[in-house]
C-alpha positions as CSV (number, residue, x, y, z in Angstrom):
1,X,-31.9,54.6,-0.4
2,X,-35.9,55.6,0.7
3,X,-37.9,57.7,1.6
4,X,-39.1,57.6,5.1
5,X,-42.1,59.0,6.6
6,X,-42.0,61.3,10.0
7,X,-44.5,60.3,12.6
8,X,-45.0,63.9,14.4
9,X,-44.8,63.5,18.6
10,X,-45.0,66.8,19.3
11,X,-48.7,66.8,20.9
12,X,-48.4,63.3,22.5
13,X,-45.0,61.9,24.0
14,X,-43.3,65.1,23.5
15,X,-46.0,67.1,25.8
16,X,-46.5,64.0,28.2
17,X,-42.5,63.3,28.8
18,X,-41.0,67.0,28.8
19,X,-44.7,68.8,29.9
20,X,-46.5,66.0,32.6
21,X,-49.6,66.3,30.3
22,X,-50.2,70.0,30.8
23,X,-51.0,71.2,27.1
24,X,-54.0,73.2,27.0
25,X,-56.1,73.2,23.6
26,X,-55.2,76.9,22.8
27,X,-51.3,75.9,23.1
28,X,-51.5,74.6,19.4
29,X,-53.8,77.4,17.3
30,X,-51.0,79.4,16.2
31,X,-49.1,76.4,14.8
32,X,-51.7,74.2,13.8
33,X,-51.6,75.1,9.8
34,X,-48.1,74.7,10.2
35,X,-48.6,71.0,11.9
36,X,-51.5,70.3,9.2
37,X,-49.0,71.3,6.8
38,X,-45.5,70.1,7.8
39,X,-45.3,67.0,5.7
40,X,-46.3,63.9,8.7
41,X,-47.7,60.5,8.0
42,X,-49.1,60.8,10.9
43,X,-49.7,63.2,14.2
44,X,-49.9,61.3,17.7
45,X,-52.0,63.8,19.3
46,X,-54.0,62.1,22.2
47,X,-54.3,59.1,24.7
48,X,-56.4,58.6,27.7
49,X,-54.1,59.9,30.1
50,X,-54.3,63.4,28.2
51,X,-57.6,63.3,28.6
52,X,-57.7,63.0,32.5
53,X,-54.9,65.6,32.5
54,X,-57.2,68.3,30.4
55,X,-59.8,67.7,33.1
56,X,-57.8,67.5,36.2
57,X,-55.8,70.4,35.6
58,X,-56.3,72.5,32.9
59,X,-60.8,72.0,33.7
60,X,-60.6,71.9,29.5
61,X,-63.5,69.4,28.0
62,X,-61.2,66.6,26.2
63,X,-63.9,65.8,24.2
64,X,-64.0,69.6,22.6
65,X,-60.7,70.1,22.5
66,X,-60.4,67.0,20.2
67,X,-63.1,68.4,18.3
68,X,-61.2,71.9,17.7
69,X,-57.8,69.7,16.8
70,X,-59.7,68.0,14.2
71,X,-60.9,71.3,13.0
72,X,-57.3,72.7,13.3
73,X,-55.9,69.8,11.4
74,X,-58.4,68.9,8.4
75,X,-55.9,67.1,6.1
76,X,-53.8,65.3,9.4
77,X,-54.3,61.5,9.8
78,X,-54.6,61.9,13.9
79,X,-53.6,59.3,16.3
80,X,-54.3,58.1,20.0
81,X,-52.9,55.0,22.0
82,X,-54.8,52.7,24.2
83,X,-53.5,49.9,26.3
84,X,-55.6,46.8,25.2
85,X,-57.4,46.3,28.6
86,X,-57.6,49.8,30.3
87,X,-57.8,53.4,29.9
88,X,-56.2,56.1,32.2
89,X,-56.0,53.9,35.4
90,X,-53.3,51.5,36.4
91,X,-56.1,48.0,36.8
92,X,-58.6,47.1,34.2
93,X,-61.7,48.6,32.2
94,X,-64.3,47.1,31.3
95,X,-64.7,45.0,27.8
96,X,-67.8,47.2,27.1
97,X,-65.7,50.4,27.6
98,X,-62.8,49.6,25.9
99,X,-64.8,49.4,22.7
100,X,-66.7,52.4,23.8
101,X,-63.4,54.6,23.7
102,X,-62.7,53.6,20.8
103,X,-65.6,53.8,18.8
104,X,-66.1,57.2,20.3
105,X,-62.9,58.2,19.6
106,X,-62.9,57.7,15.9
107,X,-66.4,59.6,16.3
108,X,-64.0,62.7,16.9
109,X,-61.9,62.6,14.3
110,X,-59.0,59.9,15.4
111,X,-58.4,57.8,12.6
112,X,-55.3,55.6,13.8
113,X,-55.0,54.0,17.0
114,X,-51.6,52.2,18.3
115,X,-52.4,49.1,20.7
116,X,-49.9,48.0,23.3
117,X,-49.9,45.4,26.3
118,X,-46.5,45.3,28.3
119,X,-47.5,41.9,29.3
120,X,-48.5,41.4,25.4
121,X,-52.0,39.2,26.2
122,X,-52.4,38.6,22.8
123,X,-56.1,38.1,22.7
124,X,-56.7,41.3,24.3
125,X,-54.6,43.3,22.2
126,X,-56.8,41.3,18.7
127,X,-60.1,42.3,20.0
128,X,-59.4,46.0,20.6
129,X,-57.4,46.1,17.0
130,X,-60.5,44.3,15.2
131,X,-62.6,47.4,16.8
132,X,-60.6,49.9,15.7
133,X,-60.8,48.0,12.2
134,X,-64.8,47.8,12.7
135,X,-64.9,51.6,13.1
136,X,-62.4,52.0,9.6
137,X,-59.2,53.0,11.0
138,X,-55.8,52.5,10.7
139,X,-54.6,50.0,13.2
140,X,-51.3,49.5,14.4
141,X,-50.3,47.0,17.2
142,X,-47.2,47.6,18.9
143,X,-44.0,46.1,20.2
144,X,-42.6,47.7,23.3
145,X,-38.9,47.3,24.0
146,X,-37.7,46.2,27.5
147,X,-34.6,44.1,28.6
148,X,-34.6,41.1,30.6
149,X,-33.4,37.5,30.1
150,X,-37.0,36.9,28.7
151,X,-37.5,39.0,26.0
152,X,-35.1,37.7,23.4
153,X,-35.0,38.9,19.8
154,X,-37.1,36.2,19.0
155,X,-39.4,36.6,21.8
156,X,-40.0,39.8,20.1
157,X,-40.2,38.6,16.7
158,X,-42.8,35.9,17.7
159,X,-45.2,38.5,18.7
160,X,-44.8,40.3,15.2
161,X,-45.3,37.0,13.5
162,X,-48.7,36.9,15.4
163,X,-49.8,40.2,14.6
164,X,-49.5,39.6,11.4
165,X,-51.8,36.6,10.9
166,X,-54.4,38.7,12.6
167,X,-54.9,39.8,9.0
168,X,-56.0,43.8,10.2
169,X,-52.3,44.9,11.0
170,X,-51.7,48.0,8.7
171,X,-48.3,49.2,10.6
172,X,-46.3,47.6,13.1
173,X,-45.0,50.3,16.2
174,X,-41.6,49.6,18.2
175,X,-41.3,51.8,20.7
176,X,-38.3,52.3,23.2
177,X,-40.2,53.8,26.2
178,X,-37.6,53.9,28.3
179,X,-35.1,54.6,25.7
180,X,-32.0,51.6,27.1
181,X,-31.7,49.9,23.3
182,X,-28.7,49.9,22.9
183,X,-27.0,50.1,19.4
184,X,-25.8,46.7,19.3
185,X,-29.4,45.3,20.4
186,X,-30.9,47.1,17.5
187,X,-28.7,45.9,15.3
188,X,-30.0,42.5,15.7
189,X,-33.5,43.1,16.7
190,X,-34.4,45.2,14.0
191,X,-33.7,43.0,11.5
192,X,-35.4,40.4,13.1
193,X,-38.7,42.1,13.2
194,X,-38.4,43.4,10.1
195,X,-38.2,39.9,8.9
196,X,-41.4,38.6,11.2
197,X,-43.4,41.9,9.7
198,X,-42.9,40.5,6.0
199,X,-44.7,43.3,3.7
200,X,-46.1,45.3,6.9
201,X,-44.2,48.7,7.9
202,X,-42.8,48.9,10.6
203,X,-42.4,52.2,12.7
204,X,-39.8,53.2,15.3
205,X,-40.0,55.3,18.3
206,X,-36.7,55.5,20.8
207,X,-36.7,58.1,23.6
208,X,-33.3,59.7,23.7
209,X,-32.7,59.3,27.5
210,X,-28.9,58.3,27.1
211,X,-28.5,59.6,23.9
212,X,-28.6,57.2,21.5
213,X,-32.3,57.3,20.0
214,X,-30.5,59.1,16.6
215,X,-28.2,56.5,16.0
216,X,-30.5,53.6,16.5
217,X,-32.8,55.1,14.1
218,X,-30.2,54.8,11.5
219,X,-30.0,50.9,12.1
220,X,-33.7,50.6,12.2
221,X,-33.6,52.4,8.7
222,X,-31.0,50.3,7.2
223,X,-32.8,47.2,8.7
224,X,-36.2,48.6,6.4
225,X,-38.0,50.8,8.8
226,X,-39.9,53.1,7.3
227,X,-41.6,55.8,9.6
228,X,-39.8,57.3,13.0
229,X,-41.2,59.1,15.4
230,X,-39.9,62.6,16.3
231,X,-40.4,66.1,17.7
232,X,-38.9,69.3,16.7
233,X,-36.6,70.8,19.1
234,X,-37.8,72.1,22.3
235,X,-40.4,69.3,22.8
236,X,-37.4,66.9,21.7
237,X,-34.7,64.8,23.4
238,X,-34.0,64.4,27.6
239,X,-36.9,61.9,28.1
240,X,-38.6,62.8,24.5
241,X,-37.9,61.5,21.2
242,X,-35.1,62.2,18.6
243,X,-35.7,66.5,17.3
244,X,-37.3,66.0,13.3
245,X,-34.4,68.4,12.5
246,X,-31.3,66.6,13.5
247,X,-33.2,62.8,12.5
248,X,-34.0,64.5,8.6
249,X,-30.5,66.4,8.5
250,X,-29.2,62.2,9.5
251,X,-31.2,60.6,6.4
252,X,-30.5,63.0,4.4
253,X,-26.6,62.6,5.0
254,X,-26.9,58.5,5.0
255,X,-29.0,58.7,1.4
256,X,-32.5,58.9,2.3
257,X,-35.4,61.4,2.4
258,X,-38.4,62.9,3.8
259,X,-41.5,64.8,3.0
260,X,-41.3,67.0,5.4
261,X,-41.2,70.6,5.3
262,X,-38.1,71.6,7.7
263,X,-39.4,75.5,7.7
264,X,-42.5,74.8,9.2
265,X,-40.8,72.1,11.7
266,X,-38.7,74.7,13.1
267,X,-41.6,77.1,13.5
268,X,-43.5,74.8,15.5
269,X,-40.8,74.5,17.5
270,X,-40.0,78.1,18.7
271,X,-43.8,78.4,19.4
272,X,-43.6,75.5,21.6
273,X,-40.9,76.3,22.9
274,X,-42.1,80.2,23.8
275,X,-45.2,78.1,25.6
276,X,-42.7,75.8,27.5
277,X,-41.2,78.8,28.5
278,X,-44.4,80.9,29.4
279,X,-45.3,77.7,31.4
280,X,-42.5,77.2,33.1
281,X,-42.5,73.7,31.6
282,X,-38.9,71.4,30.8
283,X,-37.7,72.2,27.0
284,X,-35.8,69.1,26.0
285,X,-32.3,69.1,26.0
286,X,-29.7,66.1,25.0
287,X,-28.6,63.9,27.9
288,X,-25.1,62.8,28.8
289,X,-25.0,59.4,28.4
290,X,-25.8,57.6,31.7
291,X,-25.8,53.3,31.8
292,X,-28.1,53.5,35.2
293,X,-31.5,53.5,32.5
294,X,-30.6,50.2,31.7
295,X,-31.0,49.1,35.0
296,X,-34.2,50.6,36.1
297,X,-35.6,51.1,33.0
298,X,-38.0,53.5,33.7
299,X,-39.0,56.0,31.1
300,X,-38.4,59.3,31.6
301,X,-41.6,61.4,32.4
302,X,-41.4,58.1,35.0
303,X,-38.6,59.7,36.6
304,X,-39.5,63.0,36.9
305,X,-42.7,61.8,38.8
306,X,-40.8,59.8,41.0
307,X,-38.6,62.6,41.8
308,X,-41.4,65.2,42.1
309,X,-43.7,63.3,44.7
310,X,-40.1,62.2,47.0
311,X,-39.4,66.1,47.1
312,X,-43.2,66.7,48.4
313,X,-42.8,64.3,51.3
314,X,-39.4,66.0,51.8
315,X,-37.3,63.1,50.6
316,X,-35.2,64.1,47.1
317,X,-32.0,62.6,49.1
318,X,-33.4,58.9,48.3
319,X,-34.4,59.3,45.0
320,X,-31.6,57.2,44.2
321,X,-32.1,54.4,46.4
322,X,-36.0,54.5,45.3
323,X,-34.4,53.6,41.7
324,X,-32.2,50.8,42.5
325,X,-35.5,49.2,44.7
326,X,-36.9,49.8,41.3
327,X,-34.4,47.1,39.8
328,X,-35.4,44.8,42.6
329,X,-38.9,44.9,42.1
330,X,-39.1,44.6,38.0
331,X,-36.9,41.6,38.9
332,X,-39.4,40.2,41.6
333,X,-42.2,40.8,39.6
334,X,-41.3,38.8,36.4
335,X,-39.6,41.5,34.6
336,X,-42.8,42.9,32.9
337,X,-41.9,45.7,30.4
338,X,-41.1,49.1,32.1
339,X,-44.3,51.5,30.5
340,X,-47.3,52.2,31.4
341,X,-48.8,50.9,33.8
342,X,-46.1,48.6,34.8
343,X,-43.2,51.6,35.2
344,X,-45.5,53.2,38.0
345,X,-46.9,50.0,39.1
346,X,-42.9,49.4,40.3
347,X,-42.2,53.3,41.0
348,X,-44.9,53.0,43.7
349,X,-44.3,49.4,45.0
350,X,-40.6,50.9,45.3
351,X,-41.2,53.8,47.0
352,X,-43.7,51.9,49.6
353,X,-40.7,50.1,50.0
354,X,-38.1,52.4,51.2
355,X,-40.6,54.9,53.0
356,X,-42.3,52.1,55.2
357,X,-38.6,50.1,55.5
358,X,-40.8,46.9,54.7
359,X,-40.2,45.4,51.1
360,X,-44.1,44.4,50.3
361,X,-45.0,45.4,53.6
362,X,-47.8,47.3,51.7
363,X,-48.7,46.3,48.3
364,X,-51.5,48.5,46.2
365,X,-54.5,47.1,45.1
366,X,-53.5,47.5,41.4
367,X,-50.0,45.1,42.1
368,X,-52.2,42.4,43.3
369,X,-54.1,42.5,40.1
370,X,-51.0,41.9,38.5
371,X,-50.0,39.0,40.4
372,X,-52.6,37.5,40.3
373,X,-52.5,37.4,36.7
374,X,-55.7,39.1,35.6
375,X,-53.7,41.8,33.4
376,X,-52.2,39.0,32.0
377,X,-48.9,36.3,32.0
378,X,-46.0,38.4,33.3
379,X,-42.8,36.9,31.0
380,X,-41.2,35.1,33.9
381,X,-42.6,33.6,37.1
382,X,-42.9,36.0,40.6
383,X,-40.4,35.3,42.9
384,X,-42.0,32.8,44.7
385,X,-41.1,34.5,48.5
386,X,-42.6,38.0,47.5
387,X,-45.9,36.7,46.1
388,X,-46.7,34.5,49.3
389,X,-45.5,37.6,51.4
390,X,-48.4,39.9,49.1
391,X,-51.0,37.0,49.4
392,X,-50.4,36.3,52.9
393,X,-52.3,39.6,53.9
394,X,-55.9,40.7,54.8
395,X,-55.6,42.3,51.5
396,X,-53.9,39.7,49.5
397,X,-56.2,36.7,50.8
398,X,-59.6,38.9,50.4
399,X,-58.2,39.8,45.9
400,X,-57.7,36.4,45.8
401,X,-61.5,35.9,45.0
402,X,-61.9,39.1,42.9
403,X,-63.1,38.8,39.6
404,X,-62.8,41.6,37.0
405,X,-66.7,43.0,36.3
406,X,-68.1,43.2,33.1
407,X,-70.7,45.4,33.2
408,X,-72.8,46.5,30.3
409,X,-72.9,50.2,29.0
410,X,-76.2,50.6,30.7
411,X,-75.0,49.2,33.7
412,X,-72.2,51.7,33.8
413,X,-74.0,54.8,33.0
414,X,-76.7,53.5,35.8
415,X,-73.2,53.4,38.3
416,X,-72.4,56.9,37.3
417,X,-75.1,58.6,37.8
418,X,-77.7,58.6,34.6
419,X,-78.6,55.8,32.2
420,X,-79.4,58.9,29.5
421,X,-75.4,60.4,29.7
422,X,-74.1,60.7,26.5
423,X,-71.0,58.1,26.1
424,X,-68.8,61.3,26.1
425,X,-70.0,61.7,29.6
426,X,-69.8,58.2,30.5
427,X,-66.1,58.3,29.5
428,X,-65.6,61.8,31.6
429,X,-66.6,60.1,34.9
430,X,-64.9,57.2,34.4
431,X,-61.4,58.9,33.9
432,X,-61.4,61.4,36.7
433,X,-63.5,62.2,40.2
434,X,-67.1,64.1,39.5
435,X,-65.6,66.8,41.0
436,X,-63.0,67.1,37.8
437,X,-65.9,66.4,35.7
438,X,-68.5,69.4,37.4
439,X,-65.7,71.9,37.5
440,X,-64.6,71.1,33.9
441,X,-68.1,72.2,32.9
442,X,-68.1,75.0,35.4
443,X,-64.9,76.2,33.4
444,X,-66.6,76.8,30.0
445,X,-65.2,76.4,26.4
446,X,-61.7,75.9,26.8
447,X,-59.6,79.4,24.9
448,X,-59.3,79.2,21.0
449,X,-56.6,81.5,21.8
450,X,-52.8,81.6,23.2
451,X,-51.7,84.8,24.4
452,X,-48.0,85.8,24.8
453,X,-46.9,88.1,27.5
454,X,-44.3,89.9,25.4
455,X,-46.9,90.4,22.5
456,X,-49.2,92.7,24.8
457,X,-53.0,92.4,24.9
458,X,-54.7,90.6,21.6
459,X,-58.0,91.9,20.6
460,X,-59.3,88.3,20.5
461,X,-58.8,88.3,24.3
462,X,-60.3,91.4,24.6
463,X,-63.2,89.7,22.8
464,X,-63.9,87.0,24.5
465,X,-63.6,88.7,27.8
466,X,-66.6,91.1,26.8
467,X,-68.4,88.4,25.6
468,X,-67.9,86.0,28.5
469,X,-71.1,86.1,30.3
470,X,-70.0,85.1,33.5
471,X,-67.6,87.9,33.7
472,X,-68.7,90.6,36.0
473,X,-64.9,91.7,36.4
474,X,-61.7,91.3,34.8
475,X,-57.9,92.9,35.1
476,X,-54.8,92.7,32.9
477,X,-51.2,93.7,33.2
478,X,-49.4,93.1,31.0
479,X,-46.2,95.4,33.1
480,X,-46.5,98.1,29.9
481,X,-50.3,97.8,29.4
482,X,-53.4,97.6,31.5
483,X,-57.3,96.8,31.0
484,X,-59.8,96.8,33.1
485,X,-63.0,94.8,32.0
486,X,-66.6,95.7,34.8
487,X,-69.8,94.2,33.7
């Protein structure tokens, strides 16, 4: 029997596959001590795509909202993700960048970083882990799980074998994105990678879209993983991860245990849970299981985006059919692992698909990067018919002599606007339009404060209304209470 460390998802994958991203910096201060506190290895807390979210809509500064997390969470070792060759948009960043968000990262207090590639180009994925190792944090390259006739246990297992002669690999992540492992898969790949890892831990993260994340846990645990990835309930299950509470209550029947503090789990979770609710955002619930995942394997916040921008254009009735071209076009495209960017890479290709009634008819900008390989090999060749089709257009013929720039720092802060920017700037512009960027700053600190309706009016609100000195006038109503605020 062990003891096996949690890996805390509440902030990251739990917010980004039940919430679209929408946590706002004051949505944690009542729970922070509690998170600080709870037991973790580790809290996954950011990525670039939060970052563009806190700009774009929630006009929150990412970089001082990290800030007041670090603050929030002294004793916490804090995470963020990064794809090996881009941040926030579906093509490619530059070298000089990459290294940039990294190093600035770990500047604000992240002091583990996860590295993925769904296309795993392997030299990519080494130089952005030998940063993270340059700047003295934990580094931890990942595995992501997909299912096609390429990716074999041993394909897998290769890839473990050559993260660990890297020599910098502290931890090794598997993560079921799309959560279609299937208890019988795990049962053999598990193993395998544990083997491949030698003495190096490995972690496991499954989504519990069909159901069976908890169960597949319990293999990877007999199999020698040592740290899963959970949430407590609320921001756990549907598209999420396995809740903390049920995965501890599992070890704890199977022989194993925890460090973590199940009393301060479950408070985090009703506060979260009251904010979902507040919001109007999705609290996780389990799914029925359902074998279609397995076919389209997109992940689940995937889904839900797919289904949202159908019902804008007034076309819900064919989200199903936009799933099954979905199938066609991992297929056509090599099977490359369905996460990010490669589940909306085939999400868009698919819906451009149905909506014009011409497969490839119109192909992004992004999918011609992939094909033509500058993201990297995809595991299996393009069907042959679908790439000419792509290549044969004004488009396709004029990417064929694109070449990914390389610009310097300097260069880039000269493209953005001013060679003096700070990188924090630099990194702002990058992820979102300069009008996110201006109003962001027009918005001011983001609130240090979360305010429930049912609680009435807090004096801290009261506060920082009277000393907000852009306020000239201000009304609450709370239905039982009012206030009126003139400057």
């Amino acid at each position: 029997m062990a003891e096996i460390d949690i890996i805390d998802q509440t902030l990251r994958d739990g917010q980004q596959s039940l919430w679209g991203m929408r946590m706002k910096v004051a949505h944690l201060a009542d729970v922070a001590d509690d998170i600080d506190h709870a037991g973790y290895r580790v809290v996954d807390l950011t990525g670039s795509s939060i970052f563009e979210c806190m700009m774009r809509y929630n006009r929150e500064d990412p970089w001082d909202g990290l800030d007041l997390w670090r603050s929030w969470l002294p004793t916490s070792r804090l995470r963020s993700g990064s794809r090996s060759n881009c941040i926030a948009k579906f093509g490619l960043t530059p070298d000089s960048l990459m290294e940039l968000w990294i190093r600035t990262l770990a500047k604000h207090g992240i002091d583990s970083f996860w590295i993925y590639d769904c296309l795993y180009n392997m030299d990519a994925m080494e130089r952005l882990c030998r940063v993270v190792v340059d700047v003295g944090c934990e580094v931890v390259p990942s595995i992501m799980y997909g299912i096609s006739p390429v990716h074999t246990d041993e394909w897998f297992a290769d890839r473990v074998r050559e993260y660990v002669t890297w020599g910098v690999t502290d931890a090794i992540y598997v993560e079921d994105a799309a959560g279609i492992m299937k208890p019988e898969r795990a049962k053999t790949l598990m193993p395998a990678l544990i083997e491949a890892a030698g003495d190096i831990p490995v972690e496991m993260q499954c989504h519990n879209t069909v159901g069976v994340a908890g169960m597949n846990y319990l293999i990877g645990v007999d199999a020698g993983v040592t740290a899963l990835h959970t949430a407590p309930r609320g921001m756990a299950n549907g598209p999420s991860v396995p809740s903390t509470e049920q995965t501890v209550e599992n070890l704890r029947w199977e022989g194993h245990t925890t460090t973590v503090d199940l009393d301060r789990v479950q408070r985090i979770g009703v506060h979260m849970r009251r904010v979902a609710e507040q919001e109007g955002h999705v609290v996780g619930v389990p799914n029925e299981y359902n074998v279609f995942p397995y076919h389209h394997q997109l992940p689940g916040g995937m889904t839900g985006t797919l289904r949202a921008q159908l019902a804008q254009h007034g076309m819900s009735e064919r989200f199903t059919e936009v799933l099954e071209e979905v199938v066609r076009v991992r297929e056509d495209l090599g099977h490359p692992i369905s996460a990010t960017p490669f589940s909306q890479l085939m999400g868009i290709q698919a819906v451009l698909n149905i909506v014009t009634g011409e497969r490839y008819g119109t192909v992004p900008d992004e999918v011609l990067v992939y094909v033509l390989g500058h993201l990297g090999e995809p595991p299996a060749p393009i069907d042959g018919d679908v790439l000419d089709r792509m290549l044969s257009t004004d488009r396709g013929r004029e990417m064929q002599s694109w070449e990914p720039p390389q610009p310097t720092i300097g260069e880039l802060k000269e493209q953005y606007g001013d060679r003096a920017m700070t990188d924090e700037e630099l990194l702002r512009r990058y992820l979102v339009p300069r009008q996110d960027v201006e109003a962001t700053h027009a918005a001011g600190p983001a609130a240090q404060t979360y305010h429930f309706e049912s609680d009435g009016i807090p004096e801290s609100l009261i506060h920082d209304l009277l000393a907000g000195t852009r306020i000239g006038f201000a009304e609450i109503d709370t239905g039982g209470f009012s206030l009126t605020v003139r400057r």
